[in-house]
Residue, then its C-alpha position, 0 to 999 in steps of 0.5 A: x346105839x351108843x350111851x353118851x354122859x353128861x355132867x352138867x351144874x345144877x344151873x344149867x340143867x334146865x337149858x340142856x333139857x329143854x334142849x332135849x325134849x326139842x330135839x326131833x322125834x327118835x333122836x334121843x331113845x330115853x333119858x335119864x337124870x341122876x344127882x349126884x350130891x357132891x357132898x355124899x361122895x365126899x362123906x363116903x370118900x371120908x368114911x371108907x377107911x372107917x368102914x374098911x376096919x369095922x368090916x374088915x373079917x369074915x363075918x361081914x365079907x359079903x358087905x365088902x362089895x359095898x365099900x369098892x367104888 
């Protein structure tokens, strides 16, 4: 099995569905949408310097994770 992405705009996403769920049965195993707000990258892109220095010691270590993408 292989997993295949797709970025496609916003405008077009109800052609590309509409092309999967026609396709033939057990072609597609399963399918999934996920929104990825432009605008949500760019404010965490703005804020992980910020971050970084209010999280920068010891006491909050385990939330370091969270600020690599």
């Amino acid at each position: 099995m292989h997993t295949m992405k797709l970025e496609v705009e916003d405008s077009k996403l109800d052609i590309i569905l509409n092309i999967i769920r026609n396709l033939k049965d057990d072609v597609i195993a399963k399918y999934e949408i996920i929104n990825d707000n432009i605008e949500a990258k760019e404010f965490m892109d703005i804020s992980q310097k910020s971050l970084e220095k209010v999280w920068d010691n010891e006491e909050d270590s385990i939330y370091d994770k969270y600020l690599k993408v």
